[in-house]
DSSP file (Angstrom, degrees, kcal/mol; ACC not computed):
  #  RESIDUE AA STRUCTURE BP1 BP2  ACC     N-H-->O    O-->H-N    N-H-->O    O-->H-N    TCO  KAPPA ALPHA  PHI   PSI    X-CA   Y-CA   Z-CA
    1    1 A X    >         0   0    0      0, 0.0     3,-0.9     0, 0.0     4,-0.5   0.000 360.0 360.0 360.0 -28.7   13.0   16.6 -112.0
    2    2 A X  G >   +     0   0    0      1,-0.3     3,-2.5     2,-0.2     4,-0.5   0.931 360.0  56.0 -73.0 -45.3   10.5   19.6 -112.4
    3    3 A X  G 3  S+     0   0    0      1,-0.3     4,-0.5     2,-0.1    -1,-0.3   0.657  98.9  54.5 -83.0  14.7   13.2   21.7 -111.2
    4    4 A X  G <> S+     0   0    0     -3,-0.9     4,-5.3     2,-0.1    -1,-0.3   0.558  86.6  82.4 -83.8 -26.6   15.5   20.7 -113.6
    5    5 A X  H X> S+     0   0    0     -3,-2.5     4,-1.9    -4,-0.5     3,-0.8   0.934  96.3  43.9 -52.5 -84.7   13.1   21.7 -116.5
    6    6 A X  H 3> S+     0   0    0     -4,-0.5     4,-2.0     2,-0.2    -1,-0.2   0.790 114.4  50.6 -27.8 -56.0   14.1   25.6 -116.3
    7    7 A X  H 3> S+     0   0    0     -4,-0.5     4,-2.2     2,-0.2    -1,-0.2   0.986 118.2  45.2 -37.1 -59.3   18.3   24.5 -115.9
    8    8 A X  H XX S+     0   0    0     -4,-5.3     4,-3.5    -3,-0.8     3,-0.9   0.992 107.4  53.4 -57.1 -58.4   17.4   22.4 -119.0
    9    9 A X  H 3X S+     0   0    0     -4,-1.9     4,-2.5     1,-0.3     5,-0.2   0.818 111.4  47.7 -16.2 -72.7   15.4   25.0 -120.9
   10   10 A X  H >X S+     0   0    0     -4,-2.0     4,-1.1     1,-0.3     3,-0.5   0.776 107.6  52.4 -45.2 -53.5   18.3   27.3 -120.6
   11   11 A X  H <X S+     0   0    0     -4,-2.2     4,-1.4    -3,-0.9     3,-0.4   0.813 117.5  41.0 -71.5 -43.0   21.2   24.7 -121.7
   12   12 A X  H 3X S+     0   0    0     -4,-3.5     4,-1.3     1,-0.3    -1,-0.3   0.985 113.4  50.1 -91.9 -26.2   19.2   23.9 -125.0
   13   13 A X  H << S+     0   0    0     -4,-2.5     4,-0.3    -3,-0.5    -1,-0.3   0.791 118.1  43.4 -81.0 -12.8   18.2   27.5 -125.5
   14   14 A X  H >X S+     0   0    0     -4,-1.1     3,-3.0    -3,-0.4     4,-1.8   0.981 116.4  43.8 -75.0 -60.8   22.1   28.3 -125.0
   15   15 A X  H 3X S+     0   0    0     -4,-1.4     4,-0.5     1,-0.3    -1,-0.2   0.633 107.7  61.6 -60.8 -34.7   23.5   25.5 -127.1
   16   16 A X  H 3< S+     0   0    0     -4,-1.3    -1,-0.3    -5,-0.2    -2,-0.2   0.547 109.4  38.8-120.7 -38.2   20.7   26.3 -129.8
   17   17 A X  H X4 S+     0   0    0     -3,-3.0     3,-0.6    -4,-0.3    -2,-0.2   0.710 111.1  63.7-100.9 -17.1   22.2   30.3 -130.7
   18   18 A X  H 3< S+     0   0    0     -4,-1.8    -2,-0.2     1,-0.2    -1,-0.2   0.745  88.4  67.8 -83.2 -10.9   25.7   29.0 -130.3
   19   19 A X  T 3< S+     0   0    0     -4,-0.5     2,-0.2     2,-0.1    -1,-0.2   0.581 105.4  15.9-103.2   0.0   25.7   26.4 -133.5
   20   20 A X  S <  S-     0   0    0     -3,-0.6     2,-0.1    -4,-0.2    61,-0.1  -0.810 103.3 -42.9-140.2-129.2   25.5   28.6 -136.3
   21   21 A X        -     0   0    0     -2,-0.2     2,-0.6    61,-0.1    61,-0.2  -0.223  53.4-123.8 -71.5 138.2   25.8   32.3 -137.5
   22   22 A X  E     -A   81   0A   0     59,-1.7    59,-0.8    -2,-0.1     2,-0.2  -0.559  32.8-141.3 -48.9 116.0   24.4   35.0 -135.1
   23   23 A X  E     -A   80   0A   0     -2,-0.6    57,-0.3    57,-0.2     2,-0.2  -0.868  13.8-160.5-110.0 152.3   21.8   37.1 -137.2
   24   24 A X        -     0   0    0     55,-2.1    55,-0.0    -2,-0.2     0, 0.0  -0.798  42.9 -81.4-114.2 173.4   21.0   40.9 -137.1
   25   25 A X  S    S+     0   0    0     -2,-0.2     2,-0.4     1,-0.1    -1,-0.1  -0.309  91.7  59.2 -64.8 154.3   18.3   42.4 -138.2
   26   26 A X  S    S+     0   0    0     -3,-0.0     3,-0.1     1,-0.0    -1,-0.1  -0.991  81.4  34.9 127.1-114.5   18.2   43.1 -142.4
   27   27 A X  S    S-     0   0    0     -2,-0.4     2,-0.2     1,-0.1    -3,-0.1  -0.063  85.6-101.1 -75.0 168.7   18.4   40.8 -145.5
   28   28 A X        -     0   0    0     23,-0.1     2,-0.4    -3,-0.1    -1,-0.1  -0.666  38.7-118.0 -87.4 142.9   16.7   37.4 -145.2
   29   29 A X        -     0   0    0     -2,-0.2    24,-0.2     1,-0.2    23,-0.1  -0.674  13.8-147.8 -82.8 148.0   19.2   34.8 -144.6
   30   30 A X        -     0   0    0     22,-4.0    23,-0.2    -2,-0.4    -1,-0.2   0.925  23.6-132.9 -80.6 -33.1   19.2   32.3 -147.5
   31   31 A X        +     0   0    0     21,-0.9     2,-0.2     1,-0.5    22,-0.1   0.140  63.0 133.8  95.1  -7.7   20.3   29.0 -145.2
   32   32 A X  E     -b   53   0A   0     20,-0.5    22,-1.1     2,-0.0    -1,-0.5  -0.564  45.0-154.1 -64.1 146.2   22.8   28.3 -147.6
   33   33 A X  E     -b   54   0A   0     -2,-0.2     2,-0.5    20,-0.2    22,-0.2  -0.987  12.2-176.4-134.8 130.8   26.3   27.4 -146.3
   34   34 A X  E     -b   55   0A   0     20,-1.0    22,-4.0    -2,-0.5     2,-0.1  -0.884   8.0-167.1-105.7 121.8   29.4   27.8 -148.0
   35   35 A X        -     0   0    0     -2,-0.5     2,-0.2    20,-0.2    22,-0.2  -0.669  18.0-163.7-109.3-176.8   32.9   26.5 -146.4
   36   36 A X        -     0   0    0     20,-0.1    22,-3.6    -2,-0.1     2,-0.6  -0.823  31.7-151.9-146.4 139.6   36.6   27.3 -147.4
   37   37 A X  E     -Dc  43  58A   0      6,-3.2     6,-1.1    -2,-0.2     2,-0.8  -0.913   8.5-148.8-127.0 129.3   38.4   24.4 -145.4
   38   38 A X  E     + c   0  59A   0     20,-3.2    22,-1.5    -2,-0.6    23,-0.4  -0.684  42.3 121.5-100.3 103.8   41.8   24.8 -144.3
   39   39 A X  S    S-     0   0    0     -2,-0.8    -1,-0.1    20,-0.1    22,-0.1   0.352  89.9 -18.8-119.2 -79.9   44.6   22.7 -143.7
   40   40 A X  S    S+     0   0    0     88,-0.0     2,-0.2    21,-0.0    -2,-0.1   0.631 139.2  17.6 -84.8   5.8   47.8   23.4 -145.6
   41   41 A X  S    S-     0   0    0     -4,-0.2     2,-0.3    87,-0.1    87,-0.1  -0.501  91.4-106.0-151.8-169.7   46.4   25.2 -147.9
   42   42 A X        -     0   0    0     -4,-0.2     2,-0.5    -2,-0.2    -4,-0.2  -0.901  42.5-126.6-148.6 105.2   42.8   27.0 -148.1
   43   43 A X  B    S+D   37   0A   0     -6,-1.1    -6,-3.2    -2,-0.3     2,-0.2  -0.981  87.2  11.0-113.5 141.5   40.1   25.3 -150.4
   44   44 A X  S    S-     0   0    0     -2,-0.5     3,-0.1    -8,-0.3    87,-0.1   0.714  78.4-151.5 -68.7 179.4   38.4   26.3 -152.5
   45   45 A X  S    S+     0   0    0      1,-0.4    87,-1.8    -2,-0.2     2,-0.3   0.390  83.5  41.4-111.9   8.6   40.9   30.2 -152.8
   46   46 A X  E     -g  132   0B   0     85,-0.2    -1,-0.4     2,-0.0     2,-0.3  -0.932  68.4-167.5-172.7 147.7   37.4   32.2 -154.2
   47   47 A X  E     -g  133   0B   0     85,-1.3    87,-2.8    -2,-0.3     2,-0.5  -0.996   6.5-160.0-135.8  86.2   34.4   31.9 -153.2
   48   48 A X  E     +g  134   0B   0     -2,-0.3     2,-0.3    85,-0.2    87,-0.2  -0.862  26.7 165.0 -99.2 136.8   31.1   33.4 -155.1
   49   49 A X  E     -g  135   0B   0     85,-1.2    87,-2.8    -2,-0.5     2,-0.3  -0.951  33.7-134.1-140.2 162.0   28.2   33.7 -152.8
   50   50 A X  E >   -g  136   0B   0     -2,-0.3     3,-1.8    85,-0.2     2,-0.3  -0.731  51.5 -83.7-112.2 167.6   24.6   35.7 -153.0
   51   51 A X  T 3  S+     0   0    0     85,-1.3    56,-0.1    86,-0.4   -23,-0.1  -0.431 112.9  42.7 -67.1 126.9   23.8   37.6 -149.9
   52   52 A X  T 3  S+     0   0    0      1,-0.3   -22,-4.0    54,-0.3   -21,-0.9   0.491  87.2 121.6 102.2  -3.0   22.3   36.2 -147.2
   53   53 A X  E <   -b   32   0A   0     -3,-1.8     2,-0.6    53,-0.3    -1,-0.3  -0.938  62.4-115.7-112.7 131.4   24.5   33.1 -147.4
   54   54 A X  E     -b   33   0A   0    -22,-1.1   -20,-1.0    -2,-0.6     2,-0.4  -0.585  20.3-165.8 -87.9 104.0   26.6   31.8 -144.8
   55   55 A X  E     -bE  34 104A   0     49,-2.9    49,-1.5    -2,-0.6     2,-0.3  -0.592  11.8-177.6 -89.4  98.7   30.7   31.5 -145.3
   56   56 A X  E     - E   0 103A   0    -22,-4.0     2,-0.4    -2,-0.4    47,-0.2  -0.812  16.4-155.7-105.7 158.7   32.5   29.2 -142.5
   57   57 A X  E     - E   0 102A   0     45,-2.1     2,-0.8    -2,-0.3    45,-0.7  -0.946  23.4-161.2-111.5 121.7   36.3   28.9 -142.7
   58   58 A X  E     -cE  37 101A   0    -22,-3.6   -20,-3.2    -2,-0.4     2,-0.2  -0.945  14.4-138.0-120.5 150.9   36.7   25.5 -140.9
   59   59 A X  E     -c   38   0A   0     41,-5.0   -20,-0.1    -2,-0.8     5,-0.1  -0.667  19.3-178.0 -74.3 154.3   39.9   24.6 -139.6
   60   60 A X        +     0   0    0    -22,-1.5   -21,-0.1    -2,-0.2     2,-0.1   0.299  55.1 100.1-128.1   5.5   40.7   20.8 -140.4
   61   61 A X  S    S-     0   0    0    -23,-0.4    38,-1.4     2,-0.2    39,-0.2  -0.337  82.5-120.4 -91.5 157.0   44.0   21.0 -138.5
   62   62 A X  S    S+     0   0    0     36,-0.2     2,-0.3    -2,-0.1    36,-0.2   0.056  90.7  54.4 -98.3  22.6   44.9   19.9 -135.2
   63   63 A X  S    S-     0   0    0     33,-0.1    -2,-0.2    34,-0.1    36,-0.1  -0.973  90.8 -90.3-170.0 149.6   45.9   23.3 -134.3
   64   64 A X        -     0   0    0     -2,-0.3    56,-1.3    34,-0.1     2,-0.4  -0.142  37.3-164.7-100.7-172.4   44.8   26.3 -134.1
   65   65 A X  E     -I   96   0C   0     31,-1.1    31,-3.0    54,-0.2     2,-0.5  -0.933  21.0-119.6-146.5 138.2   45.3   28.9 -137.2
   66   66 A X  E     -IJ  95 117C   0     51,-0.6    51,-1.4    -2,-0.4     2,-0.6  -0.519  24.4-158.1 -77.3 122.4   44.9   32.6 -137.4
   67   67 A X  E     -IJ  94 116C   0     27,-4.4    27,-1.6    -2,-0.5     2,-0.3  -0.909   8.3-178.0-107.7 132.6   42.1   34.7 -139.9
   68   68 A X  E     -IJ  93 115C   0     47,-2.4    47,-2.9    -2,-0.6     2,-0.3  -0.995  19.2-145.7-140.8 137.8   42.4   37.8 -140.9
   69   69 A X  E     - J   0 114C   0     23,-1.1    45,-0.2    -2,-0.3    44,-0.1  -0.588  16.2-156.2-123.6 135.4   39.6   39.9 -143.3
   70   70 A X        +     0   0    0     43,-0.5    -1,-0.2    -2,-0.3     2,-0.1   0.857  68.0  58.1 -57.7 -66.8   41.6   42.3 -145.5
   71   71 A X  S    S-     0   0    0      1,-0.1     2,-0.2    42,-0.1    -2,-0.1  -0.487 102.4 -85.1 -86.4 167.3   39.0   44.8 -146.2
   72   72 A X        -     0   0    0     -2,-0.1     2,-0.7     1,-0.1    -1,-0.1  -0.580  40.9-156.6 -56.3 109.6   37.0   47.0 -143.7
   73   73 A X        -     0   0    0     -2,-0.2    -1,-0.1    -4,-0.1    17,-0.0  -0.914  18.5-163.6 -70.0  93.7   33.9   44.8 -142.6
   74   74 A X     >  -     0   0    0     -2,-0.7     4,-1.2     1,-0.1    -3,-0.0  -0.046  28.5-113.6 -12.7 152.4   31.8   47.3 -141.7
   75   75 A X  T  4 S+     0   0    0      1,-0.2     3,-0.4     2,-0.2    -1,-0.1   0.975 117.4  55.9 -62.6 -47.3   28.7   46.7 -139.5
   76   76 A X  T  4 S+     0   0    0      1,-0.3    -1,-0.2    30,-0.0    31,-0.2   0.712 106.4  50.9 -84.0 -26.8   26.3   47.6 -142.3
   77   77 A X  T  4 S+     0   0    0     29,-0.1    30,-5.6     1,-0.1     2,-0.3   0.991  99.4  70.1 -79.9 -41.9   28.0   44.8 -144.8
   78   78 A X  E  <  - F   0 106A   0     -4,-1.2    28,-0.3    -3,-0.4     3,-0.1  -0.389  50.1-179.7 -81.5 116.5   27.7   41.5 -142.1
   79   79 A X  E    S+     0   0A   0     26,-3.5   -55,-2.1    -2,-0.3     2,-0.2   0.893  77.3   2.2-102.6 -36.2   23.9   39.9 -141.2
   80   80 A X  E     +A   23   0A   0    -57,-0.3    25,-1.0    25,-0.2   -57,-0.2  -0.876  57.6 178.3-131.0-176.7   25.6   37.6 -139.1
   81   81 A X  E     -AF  22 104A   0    -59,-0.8   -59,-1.7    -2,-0.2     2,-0.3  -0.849  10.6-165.6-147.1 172.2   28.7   36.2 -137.5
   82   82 A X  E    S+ F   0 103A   0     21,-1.1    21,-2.3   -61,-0.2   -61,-0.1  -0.757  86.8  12.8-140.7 139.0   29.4   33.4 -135.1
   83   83 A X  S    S+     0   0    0     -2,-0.3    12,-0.2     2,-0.2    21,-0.1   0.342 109.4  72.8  79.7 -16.0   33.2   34.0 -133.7
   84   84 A X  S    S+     0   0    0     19,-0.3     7,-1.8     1,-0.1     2,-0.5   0.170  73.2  91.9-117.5  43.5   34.3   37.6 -134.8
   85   85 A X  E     -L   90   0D   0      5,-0.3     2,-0.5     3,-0.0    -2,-0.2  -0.993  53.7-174.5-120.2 118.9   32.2   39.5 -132.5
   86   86 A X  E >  S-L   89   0D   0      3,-2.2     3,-2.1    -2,-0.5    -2,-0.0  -0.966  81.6 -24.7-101.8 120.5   34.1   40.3 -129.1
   87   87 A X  T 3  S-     0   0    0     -2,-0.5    -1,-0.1     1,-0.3     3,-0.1   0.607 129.0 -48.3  62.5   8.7   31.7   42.0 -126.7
   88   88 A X  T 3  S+     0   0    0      1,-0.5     2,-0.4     0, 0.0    -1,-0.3   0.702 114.2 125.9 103.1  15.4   29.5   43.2 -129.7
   89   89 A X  E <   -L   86   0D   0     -3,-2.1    -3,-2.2     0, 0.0    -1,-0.5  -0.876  61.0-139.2-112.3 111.3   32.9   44.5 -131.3
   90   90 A X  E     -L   85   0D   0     -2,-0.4    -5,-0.3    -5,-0.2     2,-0.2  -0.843  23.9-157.1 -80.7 140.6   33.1   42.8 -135.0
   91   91 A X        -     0   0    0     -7,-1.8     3,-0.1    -2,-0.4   -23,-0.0  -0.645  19.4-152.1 -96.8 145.8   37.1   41.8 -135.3
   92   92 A X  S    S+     0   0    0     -2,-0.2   -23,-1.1     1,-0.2     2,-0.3  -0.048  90.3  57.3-116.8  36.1   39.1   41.2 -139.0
   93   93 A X  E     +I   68   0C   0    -25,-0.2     2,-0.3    -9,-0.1   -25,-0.2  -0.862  69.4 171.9-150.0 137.2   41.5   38.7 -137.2
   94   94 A X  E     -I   67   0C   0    -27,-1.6   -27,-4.4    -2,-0.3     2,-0.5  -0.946  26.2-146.5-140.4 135.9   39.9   35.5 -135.3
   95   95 A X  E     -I   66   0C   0     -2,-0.3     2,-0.4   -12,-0.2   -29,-0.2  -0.768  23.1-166.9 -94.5 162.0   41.8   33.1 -134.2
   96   96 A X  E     -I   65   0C   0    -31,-3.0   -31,-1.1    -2,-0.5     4,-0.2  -0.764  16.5-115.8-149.8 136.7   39.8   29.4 -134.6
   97   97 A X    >   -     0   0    0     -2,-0.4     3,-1.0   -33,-0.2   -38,-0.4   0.155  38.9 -79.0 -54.7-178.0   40.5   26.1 -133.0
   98   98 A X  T 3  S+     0   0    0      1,-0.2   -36,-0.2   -36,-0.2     3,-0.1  -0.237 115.4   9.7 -67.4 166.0   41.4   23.0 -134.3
   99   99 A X  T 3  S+     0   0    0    -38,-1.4     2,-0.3     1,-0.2    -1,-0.2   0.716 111.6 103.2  51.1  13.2   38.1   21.1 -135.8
  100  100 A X    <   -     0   0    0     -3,-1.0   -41,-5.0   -39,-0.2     2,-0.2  -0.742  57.9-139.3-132.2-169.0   36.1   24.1 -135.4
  101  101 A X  E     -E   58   0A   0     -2,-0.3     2,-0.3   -43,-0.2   -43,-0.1  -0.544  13.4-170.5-119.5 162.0   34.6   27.0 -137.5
  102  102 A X  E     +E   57   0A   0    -45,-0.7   -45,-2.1    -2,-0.2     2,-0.3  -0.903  22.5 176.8-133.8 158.5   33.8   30.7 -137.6
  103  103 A X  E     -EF  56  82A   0    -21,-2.3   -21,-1.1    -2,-0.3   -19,-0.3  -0.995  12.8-160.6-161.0 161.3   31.4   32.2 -140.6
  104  104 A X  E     -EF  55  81A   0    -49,-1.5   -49,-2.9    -2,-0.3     2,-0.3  -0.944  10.0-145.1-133.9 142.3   29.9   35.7 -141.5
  105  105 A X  E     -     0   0A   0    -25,-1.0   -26,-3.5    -2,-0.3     2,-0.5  -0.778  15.1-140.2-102.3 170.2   27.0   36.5 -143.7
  106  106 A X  E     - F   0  78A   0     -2,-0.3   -54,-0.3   -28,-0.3   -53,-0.3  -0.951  15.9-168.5-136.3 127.0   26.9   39.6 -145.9
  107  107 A X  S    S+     0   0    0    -30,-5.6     2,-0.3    -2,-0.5   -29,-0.2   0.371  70.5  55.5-106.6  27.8   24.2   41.5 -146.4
  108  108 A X  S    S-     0   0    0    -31,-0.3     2,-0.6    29,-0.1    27,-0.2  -0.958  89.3 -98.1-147.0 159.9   25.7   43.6 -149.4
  109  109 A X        +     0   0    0     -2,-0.3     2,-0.3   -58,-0.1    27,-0.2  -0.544  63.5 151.3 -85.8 123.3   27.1   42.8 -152.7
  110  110 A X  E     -H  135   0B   0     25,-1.7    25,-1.5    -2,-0.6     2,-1.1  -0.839  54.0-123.4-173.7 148.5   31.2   42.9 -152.3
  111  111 A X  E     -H  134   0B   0     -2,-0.3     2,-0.6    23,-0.2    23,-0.3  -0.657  40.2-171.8 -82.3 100.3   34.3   41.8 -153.2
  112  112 A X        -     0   0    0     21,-2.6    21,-0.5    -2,-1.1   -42,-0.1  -0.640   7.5-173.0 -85.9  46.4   36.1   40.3 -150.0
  113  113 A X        +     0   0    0     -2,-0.6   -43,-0.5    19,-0.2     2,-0.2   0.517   8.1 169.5 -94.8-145.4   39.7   39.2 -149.4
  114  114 A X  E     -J   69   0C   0    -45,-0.2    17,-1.1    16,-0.1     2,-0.3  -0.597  23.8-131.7 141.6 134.1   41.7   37.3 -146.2
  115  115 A X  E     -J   68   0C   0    -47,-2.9   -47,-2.4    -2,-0.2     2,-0.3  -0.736  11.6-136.8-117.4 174.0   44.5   35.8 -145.4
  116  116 A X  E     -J   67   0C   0     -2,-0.3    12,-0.7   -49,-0.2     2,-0.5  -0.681   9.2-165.5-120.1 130.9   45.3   32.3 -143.5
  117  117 A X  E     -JK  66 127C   0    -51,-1.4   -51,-0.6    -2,-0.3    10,-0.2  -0.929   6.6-161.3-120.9 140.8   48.1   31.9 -140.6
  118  118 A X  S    S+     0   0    0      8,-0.9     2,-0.3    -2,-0.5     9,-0.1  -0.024  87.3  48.8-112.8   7.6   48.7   28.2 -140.2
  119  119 A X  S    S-     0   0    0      3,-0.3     3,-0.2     7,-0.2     6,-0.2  -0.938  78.6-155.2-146.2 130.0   50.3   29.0 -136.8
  120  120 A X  S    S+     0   0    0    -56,-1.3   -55,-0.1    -2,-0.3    -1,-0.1   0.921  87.8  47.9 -76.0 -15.6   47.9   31.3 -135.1
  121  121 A X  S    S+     0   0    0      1,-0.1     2,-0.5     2,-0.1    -1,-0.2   0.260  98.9  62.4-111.9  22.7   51.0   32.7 -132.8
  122  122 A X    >   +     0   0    0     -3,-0.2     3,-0.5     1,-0.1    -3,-0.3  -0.910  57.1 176.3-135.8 123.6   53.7   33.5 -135.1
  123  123 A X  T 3  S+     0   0    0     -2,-0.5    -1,-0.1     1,-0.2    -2,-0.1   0.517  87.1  60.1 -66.5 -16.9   52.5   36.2 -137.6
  124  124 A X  T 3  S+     0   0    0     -3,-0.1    -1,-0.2     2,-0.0     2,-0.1   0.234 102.4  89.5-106.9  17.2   55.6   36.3 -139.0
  125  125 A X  S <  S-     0   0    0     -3,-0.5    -6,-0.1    -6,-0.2    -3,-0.0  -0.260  86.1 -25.7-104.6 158.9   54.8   32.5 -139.8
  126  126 A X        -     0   0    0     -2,-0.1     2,-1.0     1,-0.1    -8,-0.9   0.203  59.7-178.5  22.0  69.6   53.3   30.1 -142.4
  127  127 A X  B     -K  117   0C   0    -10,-0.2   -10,-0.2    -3,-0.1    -1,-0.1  -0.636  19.6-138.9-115.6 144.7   50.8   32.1 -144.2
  128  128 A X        -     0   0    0     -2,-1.0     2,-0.1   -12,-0.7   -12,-0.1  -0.218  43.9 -89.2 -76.2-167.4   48.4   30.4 -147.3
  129  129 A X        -     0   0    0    -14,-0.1     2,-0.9   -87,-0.1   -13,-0.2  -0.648  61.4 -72.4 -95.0 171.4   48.0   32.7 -150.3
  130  130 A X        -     0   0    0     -2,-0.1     2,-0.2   -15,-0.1   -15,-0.2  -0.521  46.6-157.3 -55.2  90.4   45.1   35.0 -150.2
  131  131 A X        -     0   0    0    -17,-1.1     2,-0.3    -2,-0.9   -85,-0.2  -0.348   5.3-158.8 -72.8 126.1   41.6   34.1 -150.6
  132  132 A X  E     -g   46   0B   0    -87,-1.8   -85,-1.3    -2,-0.2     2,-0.5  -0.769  10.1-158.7-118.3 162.5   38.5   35.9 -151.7
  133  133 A X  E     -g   47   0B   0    -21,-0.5   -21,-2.6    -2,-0.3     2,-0.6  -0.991   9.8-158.8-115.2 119.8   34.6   35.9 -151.6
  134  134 A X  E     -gH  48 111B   0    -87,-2.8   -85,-1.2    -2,-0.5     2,-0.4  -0.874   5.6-153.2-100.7 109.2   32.6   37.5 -153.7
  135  135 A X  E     -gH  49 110B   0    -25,-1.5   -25,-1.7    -2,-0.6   -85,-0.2  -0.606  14.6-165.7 -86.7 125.8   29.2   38.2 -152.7
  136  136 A X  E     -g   50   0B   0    -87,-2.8   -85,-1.3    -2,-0.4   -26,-0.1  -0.465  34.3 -84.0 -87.4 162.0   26.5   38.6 -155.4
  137  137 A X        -     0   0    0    -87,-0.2     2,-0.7    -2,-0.2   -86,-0.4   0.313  58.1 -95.3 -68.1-175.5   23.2   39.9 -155.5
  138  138 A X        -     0   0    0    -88,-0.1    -1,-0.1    -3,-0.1   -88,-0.0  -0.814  52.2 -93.3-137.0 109.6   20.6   37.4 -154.2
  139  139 A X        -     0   0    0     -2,-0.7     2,-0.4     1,-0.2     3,-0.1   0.521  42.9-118.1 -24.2 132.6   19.0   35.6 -157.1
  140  140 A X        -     0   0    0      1,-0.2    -1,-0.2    -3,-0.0    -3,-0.0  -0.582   7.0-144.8 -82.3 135.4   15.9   37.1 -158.2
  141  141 A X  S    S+     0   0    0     -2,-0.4    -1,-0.2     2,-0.0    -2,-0.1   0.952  81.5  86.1 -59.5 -43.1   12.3   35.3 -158.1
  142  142 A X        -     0   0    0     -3,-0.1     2,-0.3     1,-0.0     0, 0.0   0.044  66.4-157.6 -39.6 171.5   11.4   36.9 -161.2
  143  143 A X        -     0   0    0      0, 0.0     2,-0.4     0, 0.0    -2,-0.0  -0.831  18.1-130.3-133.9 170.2   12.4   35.3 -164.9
  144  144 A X              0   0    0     -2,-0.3     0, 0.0     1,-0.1     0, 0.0  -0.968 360.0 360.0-142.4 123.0   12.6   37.4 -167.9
  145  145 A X              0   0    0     -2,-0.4    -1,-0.1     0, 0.0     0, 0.0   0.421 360.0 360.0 -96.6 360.0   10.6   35.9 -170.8
């Protein structure tokens, strides 16, 4: 059993970065979570969020469905990801299975858009209308008397 401890360790510490966004160093993340949930459609189709909050696209379909980010993500806009970084390479098209998720934070105020394939291997296929996020500034502690 002792030597099992270390096996375990590893398995929880694995399981433990994989279940939500990836962070990089910058803005504090807020812990907020925001979906758009997809099946024939994409709900909600805009999306206001402050920075530092975390935006999953879940699929709710039994198959899996193509994303694709419109505008240039830059490194310098995204504080986390889980699912569009290949090899440390940020992607603007993810595929994601059925019942599961991908999400990005933003660590800058911006106007976002992204479109839906509802068969991730025909492009030329099923596509939902466009949907956007707009990331706001991240509420200030102060008040103004």
């Amino acid at each position: 059993m002792i030597r099992l401890l270390p096996l375990l360790f590893l398995i929880l510490l694995h399981v433990g970065l994989e279940a939500g966004c990836s962070s990089k160093p910058g803005p504090r993340l807020t812990g907020a979570v925001r979906y758009f949930n997809i099946r024939t459609d994409v709900a909600p189709r805009h999306l206001i969020v402050r920075i530092g909050d975390e935006v999953r696209w879940q699929n709710l379909n039994q198959h899996p469905v193509r994303l694709r980010m419109l505008e240039d993500n830059g490194p310098e806009l995204i504080a986390c990801d889980k699912g569009f970084s290949r090899l440390g390479i940020l992607q603007d098209t993810v595929t994601i299975a059925p019942l599961q998720y991908v999400s990005l934070c933003f660590s800058k105020a911006a106007t976002l858009r992204f479109n839906v394939w509802l068969d991730a291997d025909d492009p030329q296929g099923t596509m939902t209308p466009t949907g956007s996020i707009r990331v706001e500034p991240a509420a200030s502690s102060k008040r103004s008397s």
